[in-house]
One Martini backbone bead per residue (centre of mass of N, CA, C, O) as a GRO file, in nm:
protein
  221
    1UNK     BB    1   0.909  13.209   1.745
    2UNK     BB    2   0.911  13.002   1.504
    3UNK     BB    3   0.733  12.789   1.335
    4UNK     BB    4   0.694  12.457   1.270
    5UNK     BB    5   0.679  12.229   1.030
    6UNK     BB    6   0.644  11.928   1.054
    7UNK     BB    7   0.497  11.781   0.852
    8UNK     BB    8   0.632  11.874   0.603
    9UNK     BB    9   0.861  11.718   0.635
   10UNK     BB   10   0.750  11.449   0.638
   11UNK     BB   11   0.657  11.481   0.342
   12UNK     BB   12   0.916  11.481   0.220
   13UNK     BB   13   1.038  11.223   0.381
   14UNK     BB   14   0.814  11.041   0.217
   15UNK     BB   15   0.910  11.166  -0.087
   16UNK     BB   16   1.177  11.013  -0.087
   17UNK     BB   17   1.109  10.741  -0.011
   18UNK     BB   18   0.928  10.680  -0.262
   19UNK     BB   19   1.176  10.718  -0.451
   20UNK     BB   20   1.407  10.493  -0.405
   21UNK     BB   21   1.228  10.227  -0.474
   22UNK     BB   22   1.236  10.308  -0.781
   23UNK     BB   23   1.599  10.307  -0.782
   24UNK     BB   24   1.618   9.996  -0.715
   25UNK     BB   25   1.413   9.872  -0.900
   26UNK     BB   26   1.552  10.011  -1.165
   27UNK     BB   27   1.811   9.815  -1.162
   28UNK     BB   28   1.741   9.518  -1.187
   29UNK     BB   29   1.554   9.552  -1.456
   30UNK     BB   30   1.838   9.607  -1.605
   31UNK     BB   31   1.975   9.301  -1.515
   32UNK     BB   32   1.750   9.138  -1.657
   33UNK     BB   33   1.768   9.217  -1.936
   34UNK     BB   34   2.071   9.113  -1.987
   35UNK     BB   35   2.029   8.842  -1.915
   36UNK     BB   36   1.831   8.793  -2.138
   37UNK     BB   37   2.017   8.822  -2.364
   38UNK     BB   38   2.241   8.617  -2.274
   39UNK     BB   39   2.095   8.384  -2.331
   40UNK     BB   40   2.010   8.419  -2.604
   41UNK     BB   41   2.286   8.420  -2.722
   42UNK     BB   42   2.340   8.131  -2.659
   43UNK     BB   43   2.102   7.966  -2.757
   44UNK     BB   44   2.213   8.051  -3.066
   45UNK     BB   45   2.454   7.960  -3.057
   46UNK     BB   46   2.419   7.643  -2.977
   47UNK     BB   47   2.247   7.578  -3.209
   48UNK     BB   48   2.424   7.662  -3.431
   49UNK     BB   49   2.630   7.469  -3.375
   50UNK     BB   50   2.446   7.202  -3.379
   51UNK     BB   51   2.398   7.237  -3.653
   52UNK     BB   52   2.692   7.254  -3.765
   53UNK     BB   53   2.747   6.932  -3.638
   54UNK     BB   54   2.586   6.790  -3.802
   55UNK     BB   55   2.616   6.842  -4.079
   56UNK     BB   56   2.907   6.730  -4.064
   57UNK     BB   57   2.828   6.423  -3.999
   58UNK     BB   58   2.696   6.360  -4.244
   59UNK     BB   59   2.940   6.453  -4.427
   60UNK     BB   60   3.099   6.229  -4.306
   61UNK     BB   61   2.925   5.995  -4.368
   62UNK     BB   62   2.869   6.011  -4.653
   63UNK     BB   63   3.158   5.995  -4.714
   64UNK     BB   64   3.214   5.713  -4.622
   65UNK     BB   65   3.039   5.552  -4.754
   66UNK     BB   66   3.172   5.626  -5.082
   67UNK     BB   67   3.436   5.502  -4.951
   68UNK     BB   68   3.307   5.193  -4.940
   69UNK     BB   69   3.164   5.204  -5.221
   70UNK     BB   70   3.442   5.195  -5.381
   71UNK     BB   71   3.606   4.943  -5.211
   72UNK     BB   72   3.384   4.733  -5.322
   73UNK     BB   73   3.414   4.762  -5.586
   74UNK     BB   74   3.704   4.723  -5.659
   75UNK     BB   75   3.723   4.417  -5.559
   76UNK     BB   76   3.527   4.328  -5.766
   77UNK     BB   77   3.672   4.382  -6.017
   78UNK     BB   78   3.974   4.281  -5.955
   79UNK     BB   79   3.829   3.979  -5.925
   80UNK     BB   80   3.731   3.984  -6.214
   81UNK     BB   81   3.918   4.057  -6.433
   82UNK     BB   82   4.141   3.855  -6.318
   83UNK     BB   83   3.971   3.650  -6.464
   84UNK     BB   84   3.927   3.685  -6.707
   85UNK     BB   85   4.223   3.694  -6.774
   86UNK     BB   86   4.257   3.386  -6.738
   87UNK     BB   87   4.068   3.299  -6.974
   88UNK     BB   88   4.199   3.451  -7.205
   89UNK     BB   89   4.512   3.314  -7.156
   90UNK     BB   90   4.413   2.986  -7.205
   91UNK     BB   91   4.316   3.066  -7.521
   92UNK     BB   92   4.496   3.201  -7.723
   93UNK     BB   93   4.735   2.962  -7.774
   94UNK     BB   94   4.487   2.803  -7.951
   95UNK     BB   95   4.372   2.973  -8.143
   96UNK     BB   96   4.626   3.051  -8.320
   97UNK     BB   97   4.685   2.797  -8.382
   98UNK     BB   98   4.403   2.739  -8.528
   99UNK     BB   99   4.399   2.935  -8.742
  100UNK     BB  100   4.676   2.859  -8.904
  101UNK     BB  101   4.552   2.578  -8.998
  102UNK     BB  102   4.308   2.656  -9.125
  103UNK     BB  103   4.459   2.888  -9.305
  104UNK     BB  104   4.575   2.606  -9.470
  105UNK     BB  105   4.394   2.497  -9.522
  106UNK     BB  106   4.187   2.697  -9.709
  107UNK     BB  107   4.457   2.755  -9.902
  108UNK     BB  108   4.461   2.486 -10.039
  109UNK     BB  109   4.416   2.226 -10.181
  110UNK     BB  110   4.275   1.941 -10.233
  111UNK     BB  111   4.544   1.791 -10.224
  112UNK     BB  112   4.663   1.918  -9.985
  113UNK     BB  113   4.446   1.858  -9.745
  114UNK     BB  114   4.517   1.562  -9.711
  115UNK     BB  115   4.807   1.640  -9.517
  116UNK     BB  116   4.603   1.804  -9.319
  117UNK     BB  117   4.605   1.861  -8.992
  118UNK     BB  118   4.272   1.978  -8.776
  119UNK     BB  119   4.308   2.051  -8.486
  120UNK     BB  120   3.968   2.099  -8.292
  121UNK     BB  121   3.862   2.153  -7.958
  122UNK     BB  122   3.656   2.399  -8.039
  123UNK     BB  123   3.612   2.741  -8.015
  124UNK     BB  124   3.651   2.841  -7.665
  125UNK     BB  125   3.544   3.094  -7.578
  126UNK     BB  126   3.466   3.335  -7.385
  127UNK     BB  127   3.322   3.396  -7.048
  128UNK     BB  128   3.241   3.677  -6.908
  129UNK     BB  129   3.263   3.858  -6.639
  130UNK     BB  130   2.947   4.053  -6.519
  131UNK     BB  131   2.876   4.182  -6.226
  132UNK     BB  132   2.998   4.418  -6.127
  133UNK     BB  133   2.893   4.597  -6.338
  134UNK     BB  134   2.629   4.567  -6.300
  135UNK     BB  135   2.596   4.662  -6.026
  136UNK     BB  136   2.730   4.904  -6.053
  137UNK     BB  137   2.529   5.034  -6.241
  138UNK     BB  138   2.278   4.998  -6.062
  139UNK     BB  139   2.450   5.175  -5.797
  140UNK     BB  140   2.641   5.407  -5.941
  141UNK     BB  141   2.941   5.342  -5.825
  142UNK     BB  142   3.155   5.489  -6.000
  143UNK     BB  143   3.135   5.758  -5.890
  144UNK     BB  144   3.328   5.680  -5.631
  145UNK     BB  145   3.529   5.678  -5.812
  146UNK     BB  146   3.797   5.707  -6.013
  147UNK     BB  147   3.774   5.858  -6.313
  148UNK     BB  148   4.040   5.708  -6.451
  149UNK     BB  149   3.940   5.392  -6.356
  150UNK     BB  150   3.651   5.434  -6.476
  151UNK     BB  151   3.714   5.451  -6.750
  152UNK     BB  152   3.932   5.174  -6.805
  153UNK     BB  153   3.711   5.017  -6.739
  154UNK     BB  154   3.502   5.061  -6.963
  155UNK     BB  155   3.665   5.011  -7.188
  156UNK     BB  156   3.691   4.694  -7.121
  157UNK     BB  157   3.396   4.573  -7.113
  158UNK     BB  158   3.376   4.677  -7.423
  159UNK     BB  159   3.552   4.509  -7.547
  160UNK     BB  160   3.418   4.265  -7.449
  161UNK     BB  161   3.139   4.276  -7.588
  162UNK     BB  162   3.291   4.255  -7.881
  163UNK     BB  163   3.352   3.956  -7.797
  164UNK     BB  164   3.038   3.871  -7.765
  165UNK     BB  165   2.939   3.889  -8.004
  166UNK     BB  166   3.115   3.724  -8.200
  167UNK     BB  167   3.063   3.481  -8.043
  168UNK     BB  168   2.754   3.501  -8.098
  169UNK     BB  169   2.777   3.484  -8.404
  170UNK     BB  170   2.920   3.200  -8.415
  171UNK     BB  171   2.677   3.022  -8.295
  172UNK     BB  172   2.487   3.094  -8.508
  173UNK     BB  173   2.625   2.999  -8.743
  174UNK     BB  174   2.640   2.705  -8.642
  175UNK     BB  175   2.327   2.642  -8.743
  176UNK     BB  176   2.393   2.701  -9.069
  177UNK     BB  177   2.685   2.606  -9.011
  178UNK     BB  178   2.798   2.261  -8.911
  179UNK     BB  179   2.980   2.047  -8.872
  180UNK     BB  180   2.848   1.814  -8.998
  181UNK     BB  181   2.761   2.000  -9.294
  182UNK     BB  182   2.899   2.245  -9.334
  183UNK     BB  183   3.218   2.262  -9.377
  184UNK     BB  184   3.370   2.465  -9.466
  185UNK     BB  185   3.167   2.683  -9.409
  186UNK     BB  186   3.244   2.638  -9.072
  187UNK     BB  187   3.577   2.672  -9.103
  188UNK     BB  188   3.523   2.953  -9.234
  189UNK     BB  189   3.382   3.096  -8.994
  190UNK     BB  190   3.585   3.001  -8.766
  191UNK     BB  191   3.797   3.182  -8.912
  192UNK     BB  192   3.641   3.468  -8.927
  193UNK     BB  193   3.700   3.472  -8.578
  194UNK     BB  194   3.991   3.426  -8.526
  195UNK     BB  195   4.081   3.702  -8.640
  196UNK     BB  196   3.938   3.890  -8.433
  197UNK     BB  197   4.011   3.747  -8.127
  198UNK     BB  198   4.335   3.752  -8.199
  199UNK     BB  199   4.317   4.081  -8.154
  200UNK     BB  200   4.199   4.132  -7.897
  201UNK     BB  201   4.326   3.979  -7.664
  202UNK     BB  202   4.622   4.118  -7.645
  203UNK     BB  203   4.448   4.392  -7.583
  204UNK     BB  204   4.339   4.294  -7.286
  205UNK     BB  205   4.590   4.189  -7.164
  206UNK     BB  206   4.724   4.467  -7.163
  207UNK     BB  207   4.479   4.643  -6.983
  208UNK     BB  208   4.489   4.424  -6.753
  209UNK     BB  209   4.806   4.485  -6.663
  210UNK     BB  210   4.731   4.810  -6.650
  211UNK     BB  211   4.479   4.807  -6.448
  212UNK     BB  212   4.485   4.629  -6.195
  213UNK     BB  213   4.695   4.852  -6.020
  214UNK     BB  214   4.483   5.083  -6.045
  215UNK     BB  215   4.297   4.948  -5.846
  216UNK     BB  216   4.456   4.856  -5.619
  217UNK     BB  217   4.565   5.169  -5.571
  218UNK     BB  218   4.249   5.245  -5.535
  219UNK     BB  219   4.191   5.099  -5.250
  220UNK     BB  220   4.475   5.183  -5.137
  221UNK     BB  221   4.576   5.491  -5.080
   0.00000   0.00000   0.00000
């Protein structure tokens, strides 16, 4: 009968017992290697998507702001304009009406001067509100404005600016020809300022009865 060694038996399953827990224990850490891969690429989507909604909150939050002071500075506008426009219509017929005297007394005879009578109640100039505009240029807010609103709105300023230049040009006059002493040299200032004036104001009321709707409608969009 052959010899049996059984020693060797024991080594070899021995040594398949020392493979095994080798080939299970090499699962794990293979399954834990994926586990961590999707953890990271969890944790960067996560993140990106934070970051990429913080960013639209900002850009919602700026853009009402901007379109907060556009609907402030719109409303200052609309009520300072339409004053203006009051004061303009106020005095406009006025205006006009001494105009015509002034020009009919200087353009008279002295014999004829006589039988002329210029009522006069003051120069009246216009004294116009500029206080949104002076804002909106401090705050830049124009820029949040419809640019064609945000043009005519300038446009009109500008206007009103040449419309107090002369009114300036005219006060400064009455100090050297004034109405006490100064007699036709004064009433002749006077009549070439309402030369120029009376040409301006029917040009801002204009303006402003087409500026106005176009404020109102771009405030209220």
């Amino acid at each position: 009968m052959p010899e049996v060694h059984l020693p060797h038996l024991e080594d070899e399953e021995d040594e398949q017992r020392d493979d095994k827990p080798e080939t299970v224990a090499a699962i794990p850490q293979h399954r834990a290697r994926g586990k961590n891969a999707l953890r990271l690429a969890l944790e960067v989507l996560l993140i990106g998507t934070g970051v990429f909604l913080g960013l639209a909150g900002e850009q919602w939050r700026e853009s009402r702001e901007h379109r907060e002071r556009a609907q402030a500075s719109l409303r200052r506008f609309h009520t300072e304009l339409r004053d203006n426009k009051k004061a303009v219509a106020d005095v406009r017929d006025y205006h006009v009406t001494l105009r015509t005297s002034l020009r009919q007394y200087l353009n008279a005879t002295p014999e004829q001067r006589k039988s002329i009578s210029v009522k006069m109640q003051g120069v009246r100039p216009v004294f116009f509100e500029t206080t949104a505009w002076d804002l909106a240029l401090a705050t830049q807010s124009l820029a949040d404005i419809p640019q064609d609103v945000a043009f005519d709105i300038s446009r009109v300023y500008r206007i009103q600016q040449a419309y107090v230049q002369l009114s300036q040009g005219m006060l400064n006059a009455m100090f050297i020809n004034s109405p006490y002493s100064g007699g036709e040299a004064f009433l002749s200032s006077v009549a070439v300022y309402l030369d120029d004036v009376t040409l301006l104001e029917p040009q801002l009321l204009k303006m402003y009865d087409e500026l106005l709707p176009k404020i109102q409608a771009a405030e209220h969009p």
